[in-house]
C-alpha positions as CSV (number, residue, x, y, z in Angstrom):
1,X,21.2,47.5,-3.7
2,X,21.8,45.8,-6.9
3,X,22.2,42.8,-5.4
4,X,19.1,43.5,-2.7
5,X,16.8,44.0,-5.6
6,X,18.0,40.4,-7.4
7,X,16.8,38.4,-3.7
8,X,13.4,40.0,-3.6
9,X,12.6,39.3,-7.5
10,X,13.8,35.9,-7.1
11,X,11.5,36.0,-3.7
12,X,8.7,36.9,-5.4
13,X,9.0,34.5,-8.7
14,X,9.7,31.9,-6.1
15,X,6.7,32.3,-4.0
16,X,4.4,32.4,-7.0
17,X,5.2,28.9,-7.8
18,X,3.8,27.5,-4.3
19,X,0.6,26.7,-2.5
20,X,-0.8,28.6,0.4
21,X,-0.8,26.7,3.5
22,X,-3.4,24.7,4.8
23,X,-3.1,21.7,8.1
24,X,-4.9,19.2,8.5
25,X,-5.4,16.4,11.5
26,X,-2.7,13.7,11.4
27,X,-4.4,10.3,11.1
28,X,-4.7,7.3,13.2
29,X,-2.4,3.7,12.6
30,X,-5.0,1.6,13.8
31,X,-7.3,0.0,11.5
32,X,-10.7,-1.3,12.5
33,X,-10.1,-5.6,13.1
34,X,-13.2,-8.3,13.6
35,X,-11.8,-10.6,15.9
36,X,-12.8,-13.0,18.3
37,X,-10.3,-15.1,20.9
38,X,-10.1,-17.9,18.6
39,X,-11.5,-19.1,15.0
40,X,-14.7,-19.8,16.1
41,X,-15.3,-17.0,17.9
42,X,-14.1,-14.8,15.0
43,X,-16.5,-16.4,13.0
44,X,-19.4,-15.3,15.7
45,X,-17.6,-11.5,15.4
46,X,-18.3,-11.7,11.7
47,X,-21.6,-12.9,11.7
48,X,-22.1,-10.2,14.1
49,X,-20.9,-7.8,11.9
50,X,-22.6,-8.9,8.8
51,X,-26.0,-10.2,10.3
52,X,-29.0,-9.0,12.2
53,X,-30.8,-12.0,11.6
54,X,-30.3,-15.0,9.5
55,X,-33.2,-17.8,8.2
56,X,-29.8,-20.1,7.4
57,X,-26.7,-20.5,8.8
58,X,-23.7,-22.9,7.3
59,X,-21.5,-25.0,9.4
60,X,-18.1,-26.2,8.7
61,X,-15.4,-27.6,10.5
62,X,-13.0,-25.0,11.9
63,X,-9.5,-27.0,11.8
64,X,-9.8,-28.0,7.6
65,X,-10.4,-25.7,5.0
66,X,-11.8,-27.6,1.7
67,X,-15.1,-27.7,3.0
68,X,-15.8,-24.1,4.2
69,X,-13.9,-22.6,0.9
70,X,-16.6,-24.1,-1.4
71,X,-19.2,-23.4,1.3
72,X,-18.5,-19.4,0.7
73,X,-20.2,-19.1,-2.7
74,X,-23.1,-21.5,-0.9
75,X,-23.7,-19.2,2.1
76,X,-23.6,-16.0,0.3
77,X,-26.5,-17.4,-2.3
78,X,-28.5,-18.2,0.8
79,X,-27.6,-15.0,2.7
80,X,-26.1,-17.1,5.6
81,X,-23.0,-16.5,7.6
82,X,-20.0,-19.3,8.0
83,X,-19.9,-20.5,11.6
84,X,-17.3,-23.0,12.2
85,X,-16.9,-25.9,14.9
86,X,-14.9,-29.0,16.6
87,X,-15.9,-31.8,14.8
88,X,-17.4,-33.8,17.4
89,X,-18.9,-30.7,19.3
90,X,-20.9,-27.8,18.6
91,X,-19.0,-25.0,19.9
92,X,-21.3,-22.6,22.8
93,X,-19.8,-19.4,20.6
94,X,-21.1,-21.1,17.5
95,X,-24.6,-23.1,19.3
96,X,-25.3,-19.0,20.8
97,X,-24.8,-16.9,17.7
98,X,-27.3,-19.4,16.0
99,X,-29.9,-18.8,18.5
100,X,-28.7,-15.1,18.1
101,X,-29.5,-14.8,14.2
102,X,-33.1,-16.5,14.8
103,X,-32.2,-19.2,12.5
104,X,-34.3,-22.0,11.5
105,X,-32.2,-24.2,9.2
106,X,-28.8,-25.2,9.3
107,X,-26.4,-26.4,6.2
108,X,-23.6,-29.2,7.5
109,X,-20.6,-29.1,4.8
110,X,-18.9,-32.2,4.9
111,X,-19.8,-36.2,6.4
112,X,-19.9,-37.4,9.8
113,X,-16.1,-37.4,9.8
114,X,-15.7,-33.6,9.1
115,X,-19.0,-32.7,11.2
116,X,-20.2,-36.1,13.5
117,X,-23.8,-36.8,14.1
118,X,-23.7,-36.0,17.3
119,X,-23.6,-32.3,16.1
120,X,-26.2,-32.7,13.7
121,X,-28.7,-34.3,16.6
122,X,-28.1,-31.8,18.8
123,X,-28.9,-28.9,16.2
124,X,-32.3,-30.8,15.5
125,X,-32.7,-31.0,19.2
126,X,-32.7,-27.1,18.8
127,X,-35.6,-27.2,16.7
128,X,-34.1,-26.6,13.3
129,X,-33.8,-28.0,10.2
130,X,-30.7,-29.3,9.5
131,X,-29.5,-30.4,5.8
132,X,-26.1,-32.0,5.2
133,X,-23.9,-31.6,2.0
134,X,-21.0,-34.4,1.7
135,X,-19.5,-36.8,-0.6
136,X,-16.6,-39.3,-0.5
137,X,-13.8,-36.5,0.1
138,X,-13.1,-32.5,-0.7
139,X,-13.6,-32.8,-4.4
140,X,-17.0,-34.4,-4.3
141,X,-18.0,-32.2,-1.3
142,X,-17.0,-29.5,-3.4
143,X,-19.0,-30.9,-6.6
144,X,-22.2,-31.3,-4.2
145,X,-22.0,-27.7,-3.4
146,X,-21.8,-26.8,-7.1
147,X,-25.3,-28.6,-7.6
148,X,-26.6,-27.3,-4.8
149,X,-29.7,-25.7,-5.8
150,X,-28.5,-22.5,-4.9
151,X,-25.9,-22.3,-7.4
152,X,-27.2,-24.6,-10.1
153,X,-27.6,-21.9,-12.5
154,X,-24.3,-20.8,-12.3
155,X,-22.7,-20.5,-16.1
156,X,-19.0,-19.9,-14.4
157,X,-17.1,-21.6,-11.6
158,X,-13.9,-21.0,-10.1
159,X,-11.3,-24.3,-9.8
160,X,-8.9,-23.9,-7.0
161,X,-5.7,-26.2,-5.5
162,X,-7.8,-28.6,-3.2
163,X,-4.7,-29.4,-0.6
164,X,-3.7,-25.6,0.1
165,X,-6.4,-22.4,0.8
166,X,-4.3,-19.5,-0.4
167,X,-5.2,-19.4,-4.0
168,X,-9.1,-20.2,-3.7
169,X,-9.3,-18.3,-0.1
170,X,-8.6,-14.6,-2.0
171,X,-10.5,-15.9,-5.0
172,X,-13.8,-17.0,-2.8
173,X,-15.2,-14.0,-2.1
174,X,-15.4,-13.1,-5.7
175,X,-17.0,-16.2,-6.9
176,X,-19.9,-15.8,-3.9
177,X,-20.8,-12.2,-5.2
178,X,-20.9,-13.7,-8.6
179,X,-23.0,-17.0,-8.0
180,X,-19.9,-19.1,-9.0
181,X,-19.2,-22.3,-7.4
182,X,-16.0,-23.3,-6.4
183,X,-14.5,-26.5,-7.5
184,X,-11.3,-28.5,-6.4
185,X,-8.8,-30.1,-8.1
186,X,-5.4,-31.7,-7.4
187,X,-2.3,-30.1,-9.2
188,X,-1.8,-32.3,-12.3
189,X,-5.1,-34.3,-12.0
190,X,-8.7,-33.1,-12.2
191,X,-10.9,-35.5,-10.3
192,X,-13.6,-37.1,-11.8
193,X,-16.3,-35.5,-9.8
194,X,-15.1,-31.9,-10.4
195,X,-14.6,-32.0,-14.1
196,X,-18.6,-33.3,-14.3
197,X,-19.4,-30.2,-12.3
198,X,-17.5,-28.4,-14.6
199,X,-19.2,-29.4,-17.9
200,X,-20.1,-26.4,-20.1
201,X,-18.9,-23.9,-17.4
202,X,-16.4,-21.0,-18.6
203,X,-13.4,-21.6,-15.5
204,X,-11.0,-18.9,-13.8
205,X,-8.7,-20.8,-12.4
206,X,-7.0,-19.2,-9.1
207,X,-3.1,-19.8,-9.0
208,X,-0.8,-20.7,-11.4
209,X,0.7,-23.9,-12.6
210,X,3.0,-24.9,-9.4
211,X,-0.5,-25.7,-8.1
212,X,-2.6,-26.2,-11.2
213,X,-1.0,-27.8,-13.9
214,X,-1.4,-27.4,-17.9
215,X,-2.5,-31.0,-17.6
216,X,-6.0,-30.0,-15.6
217,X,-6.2,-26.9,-17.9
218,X,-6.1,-29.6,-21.2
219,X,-8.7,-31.0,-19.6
220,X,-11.2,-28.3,-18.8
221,X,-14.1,-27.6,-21.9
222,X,-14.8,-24.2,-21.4
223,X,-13.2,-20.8,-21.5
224,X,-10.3,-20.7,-19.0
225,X,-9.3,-17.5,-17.3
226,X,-5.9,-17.9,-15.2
227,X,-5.2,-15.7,-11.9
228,X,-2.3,-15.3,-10.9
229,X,1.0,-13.7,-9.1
230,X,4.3,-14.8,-8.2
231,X,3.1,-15.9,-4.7
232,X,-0.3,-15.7,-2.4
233,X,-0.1,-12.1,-1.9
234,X,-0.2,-11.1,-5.1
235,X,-2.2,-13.5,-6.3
236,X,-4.8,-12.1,-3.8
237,X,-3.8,-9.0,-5.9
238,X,-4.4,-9.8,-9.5
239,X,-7.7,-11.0,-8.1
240,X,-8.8,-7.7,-6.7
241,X,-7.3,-6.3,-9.7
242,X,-9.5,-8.5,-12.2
243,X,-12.3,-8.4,-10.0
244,X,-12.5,-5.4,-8.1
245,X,-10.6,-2.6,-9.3
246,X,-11.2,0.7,-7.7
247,X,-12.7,-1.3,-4.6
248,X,-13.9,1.5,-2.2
249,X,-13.3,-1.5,0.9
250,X,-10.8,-4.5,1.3
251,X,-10.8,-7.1,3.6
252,X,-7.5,-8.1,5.4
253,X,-6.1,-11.6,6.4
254,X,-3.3,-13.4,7.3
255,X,-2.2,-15.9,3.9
256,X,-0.6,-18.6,6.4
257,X,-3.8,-19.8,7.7
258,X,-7.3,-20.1,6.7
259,X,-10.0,-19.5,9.2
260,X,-10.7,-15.7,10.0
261,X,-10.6,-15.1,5.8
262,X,-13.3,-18.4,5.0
263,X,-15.7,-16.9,7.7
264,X,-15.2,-13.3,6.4
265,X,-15.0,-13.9,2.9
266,X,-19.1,-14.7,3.3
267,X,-19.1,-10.6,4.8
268,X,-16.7,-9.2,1.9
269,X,-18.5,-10.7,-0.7
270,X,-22.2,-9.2,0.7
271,X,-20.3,-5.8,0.5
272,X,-19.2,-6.1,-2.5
273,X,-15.5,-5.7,-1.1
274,X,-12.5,-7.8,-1.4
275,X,-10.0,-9.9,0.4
276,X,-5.9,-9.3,0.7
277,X,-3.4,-11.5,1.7
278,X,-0.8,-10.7,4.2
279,X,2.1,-12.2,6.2
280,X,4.2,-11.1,9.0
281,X,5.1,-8.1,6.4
282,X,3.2,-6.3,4.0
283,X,4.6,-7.2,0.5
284,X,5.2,-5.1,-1.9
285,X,2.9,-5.7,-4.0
286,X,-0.1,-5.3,-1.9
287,X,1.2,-2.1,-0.6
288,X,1.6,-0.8,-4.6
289,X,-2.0,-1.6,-4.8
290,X,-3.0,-0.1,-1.8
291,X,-1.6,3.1,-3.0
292,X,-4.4,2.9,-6.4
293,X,-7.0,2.9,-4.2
294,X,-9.2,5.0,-2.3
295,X,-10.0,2.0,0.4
296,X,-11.5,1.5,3.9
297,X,-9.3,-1.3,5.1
298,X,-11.2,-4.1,7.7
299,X,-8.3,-6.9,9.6
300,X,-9.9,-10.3,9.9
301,X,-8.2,-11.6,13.2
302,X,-6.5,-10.8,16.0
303,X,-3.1,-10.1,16.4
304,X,-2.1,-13.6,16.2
305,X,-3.1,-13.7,12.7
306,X,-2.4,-9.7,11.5
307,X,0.2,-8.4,13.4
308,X,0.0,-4.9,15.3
309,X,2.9,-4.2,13.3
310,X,1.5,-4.8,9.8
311,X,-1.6,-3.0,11.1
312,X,0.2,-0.2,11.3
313,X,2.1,-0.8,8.2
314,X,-0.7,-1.3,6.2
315,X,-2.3,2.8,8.2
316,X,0.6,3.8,6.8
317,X,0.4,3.1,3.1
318,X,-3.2,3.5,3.4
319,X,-2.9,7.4,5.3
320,X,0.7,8.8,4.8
321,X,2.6,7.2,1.6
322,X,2.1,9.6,-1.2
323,X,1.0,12.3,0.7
324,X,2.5,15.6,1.9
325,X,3.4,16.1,5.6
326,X,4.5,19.0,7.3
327,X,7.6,19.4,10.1
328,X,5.7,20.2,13.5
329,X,9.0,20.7,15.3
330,X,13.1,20.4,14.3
331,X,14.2,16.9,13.5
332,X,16.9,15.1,12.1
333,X,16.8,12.4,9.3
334,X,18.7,9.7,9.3
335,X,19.9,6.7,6.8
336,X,18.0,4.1,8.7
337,X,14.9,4.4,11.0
338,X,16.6,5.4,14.9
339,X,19.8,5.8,12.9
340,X,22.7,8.9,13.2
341,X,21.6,12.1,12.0
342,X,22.8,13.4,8.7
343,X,20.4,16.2,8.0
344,X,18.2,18.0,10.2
345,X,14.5,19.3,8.9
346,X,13.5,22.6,9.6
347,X,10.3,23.2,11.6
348,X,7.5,24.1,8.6
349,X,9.5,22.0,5.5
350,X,6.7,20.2,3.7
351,X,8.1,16.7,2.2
352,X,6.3,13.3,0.9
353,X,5.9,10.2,2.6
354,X,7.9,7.4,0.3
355,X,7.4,4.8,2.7
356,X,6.8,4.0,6.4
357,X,8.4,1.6,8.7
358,X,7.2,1.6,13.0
359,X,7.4,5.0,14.2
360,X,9.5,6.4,11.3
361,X,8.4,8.1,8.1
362,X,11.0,8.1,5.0
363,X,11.3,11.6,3.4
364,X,13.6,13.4,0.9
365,X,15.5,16.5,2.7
366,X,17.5,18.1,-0.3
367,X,19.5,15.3,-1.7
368,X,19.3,13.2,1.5
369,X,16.1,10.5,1.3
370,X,16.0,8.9,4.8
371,X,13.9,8.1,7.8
372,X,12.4,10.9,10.5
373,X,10.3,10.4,13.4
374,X,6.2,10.2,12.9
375,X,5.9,12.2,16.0
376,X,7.7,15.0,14.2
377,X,5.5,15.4,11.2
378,X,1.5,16.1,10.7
379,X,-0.5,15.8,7.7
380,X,-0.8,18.7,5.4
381,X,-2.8,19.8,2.3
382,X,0.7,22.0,1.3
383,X,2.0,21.1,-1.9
384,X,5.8,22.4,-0.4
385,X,7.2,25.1,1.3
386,X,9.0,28.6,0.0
387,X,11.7,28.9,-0.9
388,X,13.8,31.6,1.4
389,X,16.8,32.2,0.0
390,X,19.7,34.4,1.2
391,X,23.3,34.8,-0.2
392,X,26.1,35.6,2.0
393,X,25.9,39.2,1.2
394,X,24.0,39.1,4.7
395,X,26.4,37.8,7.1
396,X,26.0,34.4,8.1
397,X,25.6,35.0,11.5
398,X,22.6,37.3,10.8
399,X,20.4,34.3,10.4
400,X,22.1,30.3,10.0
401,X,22.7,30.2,13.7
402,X,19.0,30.3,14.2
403,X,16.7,27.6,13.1
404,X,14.6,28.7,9.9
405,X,11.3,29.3,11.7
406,X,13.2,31.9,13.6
407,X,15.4,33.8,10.9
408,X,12.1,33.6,8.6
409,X,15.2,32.0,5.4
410,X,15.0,28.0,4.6
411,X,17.4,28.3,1.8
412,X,21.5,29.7,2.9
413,X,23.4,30.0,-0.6
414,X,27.1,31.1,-0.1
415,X,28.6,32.5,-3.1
416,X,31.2,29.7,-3.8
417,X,31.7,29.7,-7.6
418,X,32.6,31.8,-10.2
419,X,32.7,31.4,-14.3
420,X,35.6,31.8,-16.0
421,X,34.8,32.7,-19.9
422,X,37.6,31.3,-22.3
423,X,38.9,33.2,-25.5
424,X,35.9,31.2,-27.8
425,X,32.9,32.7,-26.2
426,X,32.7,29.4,-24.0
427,X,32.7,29.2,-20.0
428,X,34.5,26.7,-17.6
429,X,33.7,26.2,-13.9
430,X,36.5,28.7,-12.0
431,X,38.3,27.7,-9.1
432,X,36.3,27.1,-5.9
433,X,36.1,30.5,-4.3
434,X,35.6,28.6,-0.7
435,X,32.6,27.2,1.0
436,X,32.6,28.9,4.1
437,X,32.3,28.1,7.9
438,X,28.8,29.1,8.3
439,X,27.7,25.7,6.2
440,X,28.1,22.9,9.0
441,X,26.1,25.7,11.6
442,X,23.5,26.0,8.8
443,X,23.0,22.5,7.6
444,X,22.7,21.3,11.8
445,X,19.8,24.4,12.1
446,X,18.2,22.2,9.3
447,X,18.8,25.1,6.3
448,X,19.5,23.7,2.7
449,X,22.5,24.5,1.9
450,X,23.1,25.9,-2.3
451,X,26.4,26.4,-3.9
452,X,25.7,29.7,-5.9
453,X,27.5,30.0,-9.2
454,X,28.6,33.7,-10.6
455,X,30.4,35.7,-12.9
456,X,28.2,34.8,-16.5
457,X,28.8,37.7,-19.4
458,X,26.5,38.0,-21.9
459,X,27.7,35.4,-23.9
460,X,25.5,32.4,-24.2
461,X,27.8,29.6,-25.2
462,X,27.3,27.3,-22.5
463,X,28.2,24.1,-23.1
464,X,27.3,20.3,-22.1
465,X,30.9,20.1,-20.2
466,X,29.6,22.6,-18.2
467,X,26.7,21.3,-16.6
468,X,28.5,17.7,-16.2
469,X,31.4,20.4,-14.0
470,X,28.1,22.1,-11.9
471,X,26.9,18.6,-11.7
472,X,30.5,16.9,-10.3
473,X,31.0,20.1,-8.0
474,X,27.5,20.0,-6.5
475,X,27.9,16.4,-5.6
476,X,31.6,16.5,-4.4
477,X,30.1,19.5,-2.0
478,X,27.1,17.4,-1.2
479,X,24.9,20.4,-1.3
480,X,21.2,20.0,-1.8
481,X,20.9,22.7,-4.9
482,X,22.7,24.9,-7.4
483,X,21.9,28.8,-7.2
484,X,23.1,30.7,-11.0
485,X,23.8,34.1,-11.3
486,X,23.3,35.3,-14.2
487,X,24.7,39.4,-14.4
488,X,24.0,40.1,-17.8
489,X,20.4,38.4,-18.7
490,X,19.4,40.2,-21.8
491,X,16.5,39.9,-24.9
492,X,20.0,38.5,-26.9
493,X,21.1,35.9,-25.0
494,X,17.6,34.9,-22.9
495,X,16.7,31.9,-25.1
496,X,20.1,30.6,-24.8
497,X,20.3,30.8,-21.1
498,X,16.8,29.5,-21.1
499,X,17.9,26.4,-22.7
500,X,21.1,25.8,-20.5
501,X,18.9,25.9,-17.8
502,X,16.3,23.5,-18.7
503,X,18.8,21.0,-19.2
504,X,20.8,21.7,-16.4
505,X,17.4,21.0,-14.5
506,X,17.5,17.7,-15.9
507,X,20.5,16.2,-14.8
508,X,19.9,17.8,-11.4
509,X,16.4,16.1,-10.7
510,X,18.0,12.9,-11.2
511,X,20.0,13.3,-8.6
512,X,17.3,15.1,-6.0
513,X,19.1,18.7,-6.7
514,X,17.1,22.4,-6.8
């Protein structure tokens, strides 16, 4: 009776602690993706997305970058999508979305060798005015645009590498919202035309020095702001950070190439969103940031460009890591996604995505972190489950050979320990008393398994030694808790306890223990 009355205090102390449940729908990997067969017709899917209408649309050449990348800031001023096209001929995706958008003027980046006038005769032929913005190369195509009069006021520009697009691809978006030009420069050298656009501008650079040199920094007038991350992921990071933090929408697109982001850069920046680099993983670093923020997340490309597989990565991070999902059915968790079981969560246990990887979810079960199926978990607004504990008072076949949702316990506890109290008041670890058969049954009917600890007096001299001895034991049993017993808890030893407990509870959250 004694004994009956100890499990239904600790029952209802337990139970206190814990949330009442509450499920909720399981969400969807996909993510929405604007996409078209190829660039140029993923330029017509953003423009469609973005654009009702348009008085002005800008053209660039879809196989070179430079160009288009200082266009963004351009287009965005003059509320004009990017279309792109062949150099000698005007794409029938690009020529149809014009017609589309009711356009009446038309803005050529680059000279007749980026865009021939071939192009430019046939767009007149459509009726519309058609205004061309080149110089001699990328860097005084890039200055033109600075002057343009759409962004002549600008106080700020941003200077990017003008031979790769990572860098100034996640920075141009920013720079459109903000009415900032963007200028190019080599990676030791600023050329001449750029540093005249650059006079009495204040400059964020976007990258750091592998491709923009101290040199071009000395030569800059202004204040200089550097962006930048280890590599074009989290560069595109440290942007969002800097300019974006707490965006409610980011834009998605492939680092390795530079079409579907130039064209949709134009969109993020009217909605005030941002752009993120991926590759054919999701990096670390993006996913960290994805987990700050509270973000619709848009794919520029098809699956060419964004893998189904990082789509579903990035739903992942985006729905499930960090949050609490509930067993829908038995399963069994395993070291590596498909890999041999080594635990087996009960139907009901609530745990916390830590990270997700194809159709596996990684959990902590007890002690154990590894990988269970997605199919076997829904999302839950449950902080955790009860705990239902038993001792083996109750014979273990009363319950352990059924799973937990059937025997109504979560929790078997064998009493396997006892205390022995030495001759100064002070208590060692006794001799194992014998985990017993019942423990292999319970663990594969997904129960966590405690060692329970007895035999305390009412002294209170428990020392460090102790805990390290509970500690060793627990892991050398590879249970998933430590159940104490304390017989004699009493108004003159409570504080003491008290205090061996709370430390206890340190060294066994380390190490994933109850």
């Amino acid at each position: 009776m004694r004994n009956l009355r100890k499990f239904i205090l600790g029952m209802l102390v337990i139970g206190l602690l814990f949330s009442v449940y509450s499920s909720v729908t399981a969400a969807d990997y996909s993510l929405p993706r604007i996409y078209g067969e190829n660039r140029y017709e993923t330029a017509v899917e953003v423009s469609l997305a973005g654009w009702d209408q348009a008085e002005v649309v800008v053209l660039a050449r879809g196989d070179e970058f430079a160009d288009a990348l200082a266009g963004v800031p351009l287009a965005y001023a003059n509320d004009a999508p990017i279309l792109l096209t062949r150099p000698n001929l005007l794409v029938a995706a690009a020529k149809a979305e014009i017609q589309r958008l009711g356009a009446s003027k038309v803005i050529i980046l680059g000279g007749p060798g980026a865009i021939s006038v071939e192009v430019e005769e046939q767009l007149a032929g459509m009726g519309l005015a058609v205004e061309r913005i080149s110089g001699k190369n990328r860097y005084e195509t890039a200055a033109k645009i600075a002057v343009h009069e759409s962004l002549s006021g600008a106080t700020t520009a941003v200077l990017a590498y003008g031979m790769n697009f990572p860098d100034g691809l996640a920075a141009a978006s920013y720079a459109a919202r903000n009415g900032w030009p963007i200028l190019l420069t080599d990676i030791d050298r600023l050329p001449e035309s750029s540093r005249i656009a650059l006079e009495g501008k204040d400059v964020v650079v976007a990258g750091g020095e592998a491709v923009i040199g101290q040199a071009v920094i000395d030569e800059l007038g202004g204040a200089v702001t550097r962006i930048s991350g280890p590599n074009r992921a989290a560069t595109s990071v440290e942007l969002a950070r800097f300019f974006r933090p707490g965006a409610d929408k980011m834009y998605i697109a492939t680092g390795y190439d530079f079409a579907d982001a130039l064209t949709g850069a134009v969109l993020a920046a009217k909605e005030d969103s941002g752009l993120l680099l991926v590759s054919t993983v999701v990096s670390g670093t993006v996913q960290d940031y994805l987990q700050e923020l509270d973000s619709n997340l848009v794919i520029l490309g098809g699956t060419g460009a964004v893998s189904k597989g990082v789509e579903e990565r990035l739903a992942s991070i985006l729905n499930f890591l960090g949050e609490n999902v509930e067993f829908v059915r038995p399963s069994s968790l395993a070291p590596v996604p498909g890999g041999q079981a080594v635990r087996y969560p009960y139907q009901g246990h609530v745990a916390t995505v830590l990270d997700a990887c194809g159709d596996y979810f990684k959990i902590r079960f007890g002690s154990i972190t590894g990988w269970v199926p997605r199919e076997d978990v829904a999302w839950t607004e449950r902080n955790t489950d009860y705990v239902r504990l038993t001792w083996n008072f109750t014979a273990a076949s009363d319950f352990v050979s059924e799973p937990p949702n059937a025997s109504g316990y979560n929790v078997y506890a064998p009493i396997s320990h006892s205390i022995t109290q030495n001759s100064d008041g002070t208590y060692t670890l006794g001799v194992h008393t014998g985990i017993n058969s019942s423990i292999p049954t319970a663990r594969s009917n997904g129960y966590f398994v405690w060692m329970t600890v007895q035999q305390f007096g009412k002294d209170s001299n428990l020392s460090d030694g102790l805990i390290k001895d509970l500690i060793a034991e627990a892991q050398r049993l590879d249970v998933d808790g430590i159940n104490i017993d304390f017989e004699n808890l009493g108004l003159e030893n409570r504080d003491k306890f008290t205090e061996f407990m709370d430390k206890l509870a340190v060294e066994t959250s380390k190490l994933g223990l109850v």
